[in-house]
N, C-alpha and C positions, 0 to 999 in steps of 0.2 A: 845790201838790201834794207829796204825801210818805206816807210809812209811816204810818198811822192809830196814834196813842195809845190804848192802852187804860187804863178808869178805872183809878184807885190806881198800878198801874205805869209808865202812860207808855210812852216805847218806848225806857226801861231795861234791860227783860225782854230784847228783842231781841241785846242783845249780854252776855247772862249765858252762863255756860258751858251746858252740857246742854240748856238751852230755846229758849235764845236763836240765830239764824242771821246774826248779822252780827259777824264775827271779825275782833276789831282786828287782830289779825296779819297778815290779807290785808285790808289797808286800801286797795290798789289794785285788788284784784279788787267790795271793795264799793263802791266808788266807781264803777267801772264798770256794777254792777248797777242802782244808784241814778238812774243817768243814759238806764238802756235802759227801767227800769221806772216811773219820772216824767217825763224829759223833760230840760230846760236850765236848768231850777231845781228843787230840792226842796229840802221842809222838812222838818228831822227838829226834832220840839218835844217836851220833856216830859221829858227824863232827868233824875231828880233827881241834884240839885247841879250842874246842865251850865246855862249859858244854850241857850235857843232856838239854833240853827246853821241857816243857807240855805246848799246846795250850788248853786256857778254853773259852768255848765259852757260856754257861749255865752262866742265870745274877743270880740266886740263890746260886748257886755254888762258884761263884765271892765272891760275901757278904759274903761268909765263907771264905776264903780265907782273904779278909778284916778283917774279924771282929777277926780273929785266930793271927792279927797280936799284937807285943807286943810297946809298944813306943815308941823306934827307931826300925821302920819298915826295910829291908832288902832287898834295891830295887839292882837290879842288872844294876853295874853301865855300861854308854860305858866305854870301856878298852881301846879304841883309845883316847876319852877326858879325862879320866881320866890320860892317861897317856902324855897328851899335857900340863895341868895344874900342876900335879903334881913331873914332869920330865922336861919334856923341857919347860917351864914357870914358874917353881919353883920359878926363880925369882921375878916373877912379883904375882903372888897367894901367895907364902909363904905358910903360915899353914890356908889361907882360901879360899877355894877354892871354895865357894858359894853353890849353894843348887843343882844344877846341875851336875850327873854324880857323885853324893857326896850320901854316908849312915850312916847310923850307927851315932855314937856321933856327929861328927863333921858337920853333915846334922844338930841333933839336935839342936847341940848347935846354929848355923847360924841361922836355922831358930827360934828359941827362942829367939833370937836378934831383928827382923826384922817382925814379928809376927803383932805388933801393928800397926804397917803404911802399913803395904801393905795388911794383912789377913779383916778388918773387912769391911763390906758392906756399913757401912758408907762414909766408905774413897772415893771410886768411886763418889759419889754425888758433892764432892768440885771439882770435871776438868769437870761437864757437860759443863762451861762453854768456857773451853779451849780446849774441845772436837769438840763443837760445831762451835769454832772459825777456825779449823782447817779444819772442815766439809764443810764449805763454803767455802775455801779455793781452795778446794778439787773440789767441785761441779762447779768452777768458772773455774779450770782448765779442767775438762771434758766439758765446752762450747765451751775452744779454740779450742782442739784439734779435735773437731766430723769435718768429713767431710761434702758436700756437701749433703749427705744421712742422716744425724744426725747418721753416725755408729763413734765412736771409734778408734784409732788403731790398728791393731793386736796384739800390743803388751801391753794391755791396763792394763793388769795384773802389769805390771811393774812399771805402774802412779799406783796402788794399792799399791804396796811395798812403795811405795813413801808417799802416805799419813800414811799407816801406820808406816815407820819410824820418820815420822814428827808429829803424834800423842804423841806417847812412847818420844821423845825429849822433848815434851811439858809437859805432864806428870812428866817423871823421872827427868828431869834437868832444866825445865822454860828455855828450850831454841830453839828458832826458828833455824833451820836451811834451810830453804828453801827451801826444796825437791819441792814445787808445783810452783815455778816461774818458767818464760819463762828462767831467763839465768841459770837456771839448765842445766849441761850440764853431758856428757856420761861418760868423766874422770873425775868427780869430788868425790869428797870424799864419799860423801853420795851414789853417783850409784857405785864406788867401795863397798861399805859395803855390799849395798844390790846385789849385783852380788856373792860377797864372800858370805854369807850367803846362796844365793842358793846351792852355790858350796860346803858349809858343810852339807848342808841337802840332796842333791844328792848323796854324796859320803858317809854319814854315811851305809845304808844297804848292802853296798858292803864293808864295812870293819870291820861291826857287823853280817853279816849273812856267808859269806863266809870266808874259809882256811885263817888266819888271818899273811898272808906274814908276813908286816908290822912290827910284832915282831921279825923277822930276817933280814930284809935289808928294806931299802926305796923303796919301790914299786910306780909306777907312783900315785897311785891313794891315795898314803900315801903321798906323795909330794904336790898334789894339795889341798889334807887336810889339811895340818899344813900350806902353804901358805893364805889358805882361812881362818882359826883361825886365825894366824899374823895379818892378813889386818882386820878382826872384833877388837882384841883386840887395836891396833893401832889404827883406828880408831876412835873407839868409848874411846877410854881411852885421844883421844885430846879433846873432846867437855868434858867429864866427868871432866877433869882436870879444865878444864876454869869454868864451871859450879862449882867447888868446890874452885879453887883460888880466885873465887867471893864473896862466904860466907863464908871464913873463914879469910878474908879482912876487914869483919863487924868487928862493934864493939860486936853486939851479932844477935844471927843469929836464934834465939826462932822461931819456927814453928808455923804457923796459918792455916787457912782454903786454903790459896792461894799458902800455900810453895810445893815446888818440893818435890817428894818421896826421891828423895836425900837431901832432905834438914831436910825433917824428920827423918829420917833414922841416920842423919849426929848431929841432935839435943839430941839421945839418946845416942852415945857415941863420943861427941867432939875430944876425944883423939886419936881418933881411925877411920879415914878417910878410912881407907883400906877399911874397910866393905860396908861405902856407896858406894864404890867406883867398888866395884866386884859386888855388889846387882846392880847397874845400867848397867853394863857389859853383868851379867846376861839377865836383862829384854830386854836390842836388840838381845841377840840371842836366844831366843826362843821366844819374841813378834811378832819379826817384819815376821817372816814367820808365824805364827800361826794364826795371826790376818788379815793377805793377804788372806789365806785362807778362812778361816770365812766370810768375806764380800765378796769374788769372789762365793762361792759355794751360800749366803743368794741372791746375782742380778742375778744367773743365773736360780736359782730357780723360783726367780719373775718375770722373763722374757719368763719360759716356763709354768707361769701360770699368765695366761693377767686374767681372774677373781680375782685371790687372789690380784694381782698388784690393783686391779681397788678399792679392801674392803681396802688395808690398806692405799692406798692416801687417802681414804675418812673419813677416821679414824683420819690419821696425819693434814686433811684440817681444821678439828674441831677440833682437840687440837691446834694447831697452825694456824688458820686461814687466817692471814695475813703473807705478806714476811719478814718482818720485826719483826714476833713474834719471843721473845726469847721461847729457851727452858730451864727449870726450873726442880727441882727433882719433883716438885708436877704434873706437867705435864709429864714429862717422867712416872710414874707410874698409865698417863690415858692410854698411848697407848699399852694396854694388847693384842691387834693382834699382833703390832709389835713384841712382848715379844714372842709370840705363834710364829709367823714366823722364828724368831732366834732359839728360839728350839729346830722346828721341823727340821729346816736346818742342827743345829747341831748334833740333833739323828740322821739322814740319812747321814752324812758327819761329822765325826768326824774328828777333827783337827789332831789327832794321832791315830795313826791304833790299841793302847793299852798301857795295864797300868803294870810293869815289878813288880815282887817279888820272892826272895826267901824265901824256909818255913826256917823259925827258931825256928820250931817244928813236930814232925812227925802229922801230920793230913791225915783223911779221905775224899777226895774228889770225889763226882760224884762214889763212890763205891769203889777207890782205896786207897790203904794205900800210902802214898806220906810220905816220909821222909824225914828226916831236910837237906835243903840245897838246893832240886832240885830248877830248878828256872821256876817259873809261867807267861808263856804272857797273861794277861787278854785281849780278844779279845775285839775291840769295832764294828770291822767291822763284 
C-alpha cells in the first residue's frame, strides 16, 4: 500500500513546491500521515532519480529486518555526501571516508578500527568529569544571558549548539574552545560551524527526498550545501590539526583514562593520523546537531511538566546535595529518574526520524515478499 503514481510523473509531483503536499521540511509530520493513511508499511515508488523506498513502521517487523541483516549491513547512503567526500573532497577523505554516508567494507573496515575507544560503555565514565566542567560553564552562561523575567533569549537554542559544540571539543580533542564566554562572538569560527551545520541539516531532505537536480547542474540549494560542508570540514579540521600537531610533538603520546578520543584513536594506529582525523570530523557533524536536540526536546519537556521538574531536582538535591558536589560514575548511576526522564524524551522525540537499509536478501516482511535491494526507512516517528 501507498501514494498511487501517476503516469510520467510518478509521485515526484507530490513533493514539488505549489502542487505538491508532502513537505520535506515536515518530514516527521509526513511520516506520521503516511502511517495513519496506509497502515505499517507503505510504498512510495516512482520518483525519478530516487530508488523505490518502503516505509516500516511495525517495531516487530523492524527486528526482522535487523536481525535478516548480514555483517556488513547495507545502509542506503546520502548520494549528495557521498558524493561530497568522495568526489569533490577526494582530496582530503582519500579512501576513508569515515563511517557516515559509508557501507559495505569500507564502513566495516573503519568502523573495526575505531570500535574500541568510542563503542564500549565504559569509555563515557572517564569525561563525566570534563562533561560536567563544561555543564557549569554552560549553567553560568544561562545566568548572564536571562532577562529581567528570568526568561532566555529567543534564540537560546543556539547557546544550546554552543555548549554542545564545546562538549564534543572537550571530549574529541581536550580542547576548549570557548563557545560559552561572553567575547564569543557571531563571526567567529565556532558560530560559523554551527550555523553551517544547521544549513547541512536543513538542506539534506530536499536534496535526499526530492528530483535530485544536483546530479545535473548546481542548484542553489546544492551550492549552499557543499558551501556548508567546506566551512564544517574547514573548520573543524583547524582545531583537529592543532589538537593532533600536539601529540604527535610528544615524545609518546600512550592513552590513559584522561586522553581525547583522538588521542585514543590516534594511539591505535600512530602511522595513520588520517583516521583519527576523519573520526573527529565525523563526531561535529552529526554530534553537535543531535545532541542540540536531545537537551532542547529533555528542558522543554521539564518545563511543561512542573511535577516531574519538582521529582527529579529532588532526586538530583540528594545525590548531589551541595553546590560544590562533584558528580562521579557511582553517583551518576543513582540518578535512575534522571535516566527515565532521558528516555522517555528520546522515545517521544527521537534525534532522527529513522534508521535506512537495504535488503541484501529477498525476505518476508509484514506479509510481503521484498526482494534484494529495495531500500527500507525504519520509522522511529
Amino acid at each position: 500500500p501507498g501514494p498511487k503514481a501517476l503516469p510520467l510523473f510518478g509521485n515526484s509531483w507530490r513533493f514539488m513546491a505549489i502542487i505538491g503536499d508532502y513537505k520535506v521540511a515536515e518530514i516527521d509530520k509526513l511520516s506520521l500521515r503516511l502511517w495513519k493513511n496506509y497502515g505499517d508499511i507503505v510504498k512510495i515508488e516512482k520518483i525519478l532519480g530516487r530508488p523505490d523506498m518502503v516505509f516500516l513502521y511495525n517495531a516487530d517487523e523492524i527486528e526482522k529486518v535487523f536481525r535478516n541483516e548480514e555483517l556488513m549491513p547495507h545502509r542506503p547512503s546520502m548520494p549528495s555526501l557521498n558524493y561530497y567526500k568522495h568526489v569533490l573532497r577526494k582530496d582530503f577523505f582519500g579512501e576513508l571516508a569515515g563511517v557516515i554516508a559509508v557501507h559495505g567494507q569500507k564502513w566495516y573496515e573503519f568502523r573495526t578500527k575505531v570500535q574500541q575507544p568510542m563503542l564500549q560503555p565504559r569509555t563515557a565514565k572517564f569525561y563525566i568529569g570534563t562533561i560536567e566542567d563544561t555543564a557549569i560553564s554552560f549553567v553560568n552562561r544561562i545566568k548572564k544571558i536571562k532577562d529581567k523575567n528570568q526568561e532566555v533569549p529567543d534564540d537560546f537554542l543556539n547557546e544550546i549548539h554552543k555548549w554542545s559544540l564545546e562538549s564534543i571539543a572537550r571530549v574529541a580533542l581536550d580542547q576548549k574552545l570557548g563557545c560559552l564566554e561572553d567575547e564569543h562572538t557571531v563571526d567567529s569560527d565556532t558560530q560559523n560551524l554551527i550555523d553551517a551545520i544547521n544549513i547541512f541539516f536543513a538542506n539534506v531532505p530536499e536534496l535526499e527526498l526530492k528530483i535530485p537536480f544536483w546530479k545535473l547542474f548546481s542548484t542553489p540549494t546544492w551550492r549552499k550545501y557543499i558551501k556548508a560542508l567546506d566551512t564544517i570540514t574547514n573548520v573543524t579540521s583547524k582545531h583537529i590539526n592543532q589538537s593532533l600537531e600536539q601529540l604527535l610533538s610528544q615524545k609518546s603520546f600512550r592513552s590513559n583514562n584522561q586522553s581525547s578520543l583522538l588521542q585514543r584513536v590516534l594511539n591505535l594506529d600512530p602511522s595513520n593520523p588520517k583516521l583519527a582525523q576523519i573520526l573527529s570530523l565525523d563526531m561535529f557533524i552529526v554530534g553537535i546537531d543531535t545532541t542540540s536536540a536531545a537537551l532542547a526536546s529533555i528542558l522543554y519537556q521539564l518545563s511543561q511538566n512542573q511535577e516531574k521538574q519538582k521529582k527529579l531536582r529532588e532526586e538530583i538535591r540528594i545525590v548531589l546535595p551541595n553546590a560544590d558536589s562533584k558528580l562521579t560514575s557511582e553517583k551518576l548511576d543513582q540518578l535512575q529518574y534522571l535516566k527515565a526522564c532521558i528516555k522517555e524524551t528520546l522515545r517521544m522525540y527521537p534525534v532522527v526520524i529513522g534508521n535506512g537499509r537495504c535488503m541484501t536478501k529477498e525476505t518476508v516482511i509484514s506479509g510481503y515478499k521484498i526482494p534484494e535491494g529495495v531500500r527500507f526507512i525504519e520509522q522511529l516517528y
